[in-house]
mmCIF file of the C-alpha atoms, coordinates in Angstrom:
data_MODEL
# 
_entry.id   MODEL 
# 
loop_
_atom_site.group_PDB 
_atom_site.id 
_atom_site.type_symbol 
_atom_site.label_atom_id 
_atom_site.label_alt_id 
_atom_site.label_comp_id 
_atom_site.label_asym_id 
_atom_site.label_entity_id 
_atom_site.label_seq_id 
_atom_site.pdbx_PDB_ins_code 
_atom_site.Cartn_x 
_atom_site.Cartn_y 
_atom_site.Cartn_z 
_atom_site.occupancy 
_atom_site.B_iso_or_equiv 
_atom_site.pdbx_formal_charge 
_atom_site.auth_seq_id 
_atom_site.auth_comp_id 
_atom_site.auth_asym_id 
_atom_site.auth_atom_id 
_atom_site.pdbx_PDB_model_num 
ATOM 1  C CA . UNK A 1 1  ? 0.000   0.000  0.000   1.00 0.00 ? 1  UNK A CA 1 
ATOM 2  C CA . UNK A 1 2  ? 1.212   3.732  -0.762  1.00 0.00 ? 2  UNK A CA 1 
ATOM 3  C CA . UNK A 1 3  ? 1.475   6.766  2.227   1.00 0.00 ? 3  UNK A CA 1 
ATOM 4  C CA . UNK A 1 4  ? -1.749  8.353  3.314   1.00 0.00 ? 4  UNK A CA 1 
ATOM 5  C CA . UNK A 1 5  ? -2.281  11.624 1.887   1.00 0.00 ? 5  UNK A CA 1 
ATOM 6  C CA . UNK A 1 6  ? -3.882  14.577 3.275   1.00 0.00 ? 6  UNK A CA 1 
ATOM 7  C CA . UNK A 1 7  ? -5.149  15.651 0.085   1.00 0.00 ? 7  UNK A CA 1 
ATOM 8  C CA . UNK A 1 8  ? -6.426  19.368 0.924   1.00 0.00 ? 8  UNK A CA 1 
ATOM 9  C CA . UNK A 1 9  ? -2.642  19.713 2.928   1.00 0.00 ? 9  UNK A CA 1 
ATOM 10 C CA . UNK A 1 10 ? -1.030  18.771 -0.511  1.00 0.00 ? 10 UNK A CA 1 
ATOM 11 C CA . UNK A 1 11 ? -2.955  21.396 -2.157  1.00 0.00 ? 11 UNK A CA 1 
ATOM 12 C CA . UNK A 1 12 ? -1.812  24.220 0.639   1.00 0.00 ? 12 UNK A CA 1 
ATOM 13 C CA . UNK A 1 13 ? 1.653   23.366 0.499   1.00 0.00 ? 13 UNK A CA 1 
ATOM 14 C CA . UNK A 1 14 ? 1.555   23.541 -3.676  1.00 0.00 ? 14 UNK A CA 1 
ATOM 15 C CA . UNK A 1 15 ? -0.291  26.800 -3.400  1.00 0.00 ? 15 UNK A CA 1 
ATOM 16 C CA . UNK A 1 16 ? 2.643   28.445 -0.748  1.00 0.00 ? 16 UNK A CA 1 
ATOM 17 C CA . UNK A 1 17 ? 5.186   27.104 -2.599  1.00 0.00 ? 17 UNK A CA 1 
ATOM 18 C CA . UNK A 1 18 ? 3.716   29.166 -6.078  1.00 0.00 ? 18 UNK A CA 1 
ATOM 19 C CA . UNK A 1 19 ? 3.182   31.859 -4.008  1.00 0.00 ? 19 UNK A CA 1 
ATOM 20 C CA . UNK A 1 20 ? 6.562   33.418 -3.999  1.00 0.00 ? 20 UNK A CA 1 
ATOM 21 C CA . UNK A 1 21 ? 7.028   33.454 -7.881  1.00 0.00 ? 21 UNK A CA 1 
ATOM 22 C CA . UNK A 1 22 ? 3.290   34.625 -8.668  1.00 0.00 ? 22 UNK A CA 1 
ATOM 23 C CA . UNK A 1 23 ? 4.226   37.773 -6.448  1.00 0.00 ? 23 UNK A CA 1 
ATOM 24 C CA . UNK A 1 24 ? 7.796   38.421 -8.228  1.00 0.00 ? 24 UNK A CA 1 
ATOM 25 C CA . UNK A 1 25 ? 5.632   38.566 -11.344 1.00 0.00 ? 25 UNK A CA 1 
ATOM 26 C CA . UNK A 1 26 ? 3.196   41.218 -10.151 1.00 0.00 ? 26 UNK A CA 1 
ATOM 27 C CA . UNK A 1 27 ? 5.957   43.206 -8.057  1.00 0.00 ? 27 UNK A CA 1 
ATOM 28 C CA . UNK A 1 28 ? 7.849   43.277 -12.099 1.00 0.00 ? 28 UNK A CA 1 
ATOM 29 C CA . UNK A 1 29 ? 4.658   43.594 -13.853 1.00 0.00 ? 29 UNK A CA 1 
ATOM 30 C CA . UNK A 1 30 ? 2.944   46.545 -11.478 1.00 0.00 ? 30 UNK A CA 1 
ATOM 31 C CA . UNK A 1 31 ? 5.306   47.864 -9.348  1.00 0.00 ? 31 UNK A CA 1 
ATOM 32 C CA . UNK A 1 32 ? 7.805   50.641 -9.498  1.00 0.00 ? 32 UNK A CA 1 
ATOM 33 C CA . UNK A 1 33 ? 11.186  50.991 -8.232  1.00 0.00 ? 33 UNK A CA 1 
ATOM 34 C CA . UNK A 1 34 ? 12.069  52.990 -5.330  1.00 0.00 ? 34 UNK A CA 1 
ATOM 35 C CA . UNK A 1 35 ? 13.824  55.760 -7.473  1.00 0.00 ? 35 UNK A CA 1 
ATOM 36 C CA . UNK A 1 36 ? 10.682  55.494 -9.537  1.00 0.00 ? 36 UNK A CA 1 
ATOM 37 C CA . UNK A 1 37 ? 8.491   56.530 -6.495  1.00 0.00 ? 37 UNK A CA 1 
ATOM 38 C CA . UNK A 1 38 ? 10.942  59.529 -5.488  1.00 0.00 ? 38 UNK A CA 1 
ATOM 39 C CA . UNK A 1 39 ? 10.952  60.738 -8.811  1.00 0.00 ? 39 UNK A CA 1 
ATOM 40 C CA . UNK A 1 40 ? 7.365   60.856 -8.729  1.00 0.00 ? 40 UNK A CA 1 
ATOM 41 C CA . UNK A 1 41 ? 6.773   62.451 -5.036  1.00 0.00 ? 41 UNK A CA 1 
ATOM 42 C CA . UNK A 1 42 ? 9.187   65.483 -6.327  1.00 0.00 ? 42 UNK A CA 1 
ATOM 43 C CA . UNK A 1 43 ? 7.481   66.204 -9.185  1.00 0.00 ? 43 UNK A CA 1 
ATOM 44 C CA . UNK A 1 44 ? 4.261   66.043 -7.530  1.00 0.00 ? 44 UNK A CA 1 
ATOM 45 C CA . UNK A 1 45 ? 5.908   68.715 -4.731  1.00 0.00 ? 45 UNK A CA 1 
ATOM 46 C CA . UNK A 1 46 ? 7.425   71.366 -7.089  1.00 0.00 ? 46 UNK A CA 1 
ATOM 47 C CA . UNK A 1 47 ? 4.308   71.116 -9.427  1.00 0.00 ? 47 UNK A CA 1 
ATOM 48 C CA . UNK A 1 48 ? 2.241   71.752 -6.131  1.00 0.00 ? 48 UNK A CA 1 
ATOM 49 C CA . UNK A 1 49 ? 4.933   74.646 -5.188  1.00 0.00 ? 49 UNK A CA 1 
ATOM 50 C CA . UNK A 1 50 ? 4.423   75.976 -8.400  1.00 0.00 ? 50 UNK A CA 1 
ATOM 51 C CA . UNK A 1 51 ? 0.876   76.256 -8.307  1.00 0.00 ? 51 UNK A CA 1 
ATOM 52 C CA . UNK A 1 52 ? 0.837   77.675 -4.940  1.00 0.00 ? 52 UNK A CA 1 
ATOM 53 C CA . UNK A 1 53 ? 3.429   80.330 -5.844  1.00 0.00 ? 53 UNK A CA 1 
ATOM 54 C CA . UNK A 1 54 ? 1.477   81.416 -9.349  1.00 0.00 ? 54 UNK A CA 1 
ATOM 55 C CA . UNK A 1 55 ? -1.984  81.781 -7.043  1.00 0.00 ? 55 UNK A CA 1 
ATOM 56 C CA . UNK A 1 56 ? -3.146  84.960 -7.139  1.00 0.00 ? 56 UNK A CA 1 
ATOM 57 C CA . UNK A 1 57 ? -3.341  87.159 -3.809  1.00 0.00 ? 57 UNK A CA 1 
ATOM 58 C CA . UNK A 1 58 ? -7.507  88.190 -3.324  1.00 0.00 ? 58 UNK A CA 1 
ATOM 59 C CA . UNK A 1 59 ? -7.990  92.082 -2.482  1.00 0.00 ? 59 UNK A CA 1 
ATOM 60 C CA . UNK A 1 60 ? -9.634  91.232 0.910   1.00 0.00 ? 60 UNK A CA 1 
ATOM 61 C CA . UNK A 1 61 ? -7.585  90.632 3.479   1.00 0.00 ? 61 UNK A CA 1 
ATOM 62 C CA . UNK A 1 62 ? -10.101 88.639 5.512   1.00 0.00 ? 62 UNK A CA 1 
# 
């Protein structure tokens, strides 16, 4: 007779052993590099600086 297997563990253990690759593919297919998200946050803060520096001053001063 052949070993007793726990089907559904079998299943969990291929599952967490794909697990690792599946997320290497999303992290290359959607996410950005760390110089990629700096880049981004400083052009985001000078275009806001910009903005806020071409805003126009109201008459009222209240």
């Amino acid at each position: 007779m052949g070993e007793i297997v726990n089907l559904r563990h079998r299943r969990k253990t291929k599952i967490r052993a794909e697990r690792p690759a599946q997320a290497a593919s999303n992290r290359a297919r959607f996410g950005r590099s760390p110089a990629k998200r700096r880049l981004v946050k400083t052009v985001k803060l000078k275009r806001a600086r910009e903005l806020d520096g071409r805003r126009l001053q109201s008459g009222d001063d209240s």
